[in-house]
N, C-alpha and C positions, 0 to 999 in steps of 0.2 A: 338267409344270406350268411355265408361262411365267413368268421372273423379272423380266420387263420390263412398265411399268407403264404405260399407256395412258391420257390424259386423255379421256373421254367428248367426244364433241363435237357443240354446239347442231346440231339440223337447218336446213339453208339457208346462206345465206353471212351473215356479220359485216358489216356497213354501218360505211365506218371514219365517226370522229367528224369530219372535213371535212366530208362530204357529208350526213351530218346536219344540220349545223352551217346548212351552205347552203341547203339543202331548207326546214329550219322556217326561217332568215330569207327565202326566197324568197317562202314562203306568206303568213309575217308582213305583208313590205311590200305584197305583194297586196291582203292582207286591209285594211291601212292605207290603200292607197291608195284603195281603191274604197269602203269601207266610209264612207269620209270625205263620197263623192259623195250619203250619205242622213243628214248629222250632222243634228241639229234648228239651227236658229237659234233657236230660245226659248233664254233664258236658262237656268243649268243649277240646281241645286237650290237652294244656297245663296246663288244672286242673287237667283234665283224670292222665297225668303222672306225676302230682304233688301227687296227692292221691294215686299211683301204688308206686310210690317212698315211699310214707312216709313224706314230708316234706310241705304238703297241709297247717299244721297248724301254718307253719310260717311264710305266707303270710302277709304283712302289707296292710290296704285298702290304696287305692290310694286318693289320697288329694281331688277328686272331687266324692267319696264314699257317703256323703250327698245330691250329685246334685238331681236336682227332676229328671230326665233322667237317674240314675246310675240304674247298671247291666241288662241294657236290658227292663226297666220298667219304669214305669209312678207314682212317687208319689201321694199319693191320691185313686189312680184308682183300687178298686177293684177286677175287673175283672181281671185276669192273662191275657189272649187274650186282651182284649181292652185295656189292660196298656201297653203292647207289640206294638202293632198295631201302638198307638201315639206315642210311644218313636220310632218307624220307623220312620214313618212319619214325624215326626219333625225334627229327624236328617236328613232327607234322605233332605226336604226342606232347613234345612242351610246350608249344603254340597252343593246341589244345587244354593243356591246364592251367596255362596263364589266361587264355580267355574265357575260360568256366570261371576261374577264381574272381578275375574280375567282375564278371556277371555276377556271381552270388556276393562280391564282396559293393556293390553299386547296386544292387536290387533294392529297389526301396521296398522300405519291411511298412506290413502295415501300424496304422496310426490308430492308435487305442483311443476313441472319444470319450469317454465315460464322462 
């Protein structure tokens, strides 16, 4: 009888969490960018029945209305698509590093018993 204990181990290789990491943000901004190229131009729900109502033109802009990323678009960037495209992109990258930071910064570490 063997007194040595042997950890089972998954079939296949381990994918480390980089490459993970990179792969779904690669597909992501894929997906953002092109996906961008078939957004509708009609307004979106809550403008839709802001303007069916009647009360569209009482809207106040929102305090970050000047941002270079406000309404969907890229200050500067002429192109309507490639002003879109990076205002994806860009969000979709900080959303991305605030939710890894998160997750690594709430990962619980392990607990040393000794």
């Amino acid at each position: 009888m063997s007194t040595t204990t042997e950890k089972p181990t998954a079939p296949g290789r381990r994918v480390p969490l980089r490459v993970l990491v990179g792969i779904g943000l690669a597909v992501s901004l894929v997906l953002a960018v092109v996906v961008s190229l078939f957004a509708s131009a009609s307004p979106d729900g809550l403008e839709h029945v802001a303007e069916t109502l009647g009360f569209a033109d009482a809207a106040a802009d929102s305090a970050v209305a000047d941002s270079p990323l406000a309404d969907y678009g890229t200050a500067g960037v002429e192109n309507e698509w490639l002003s879109t495209a990076i205002a994806g992109a860009v969000g979709l990258l900080i959303t991305g590093l605030v939710a890894f930071g998160l997750m690594r910064l709430l990962a619980r570490r392990p607990v040393d018993r000794d």
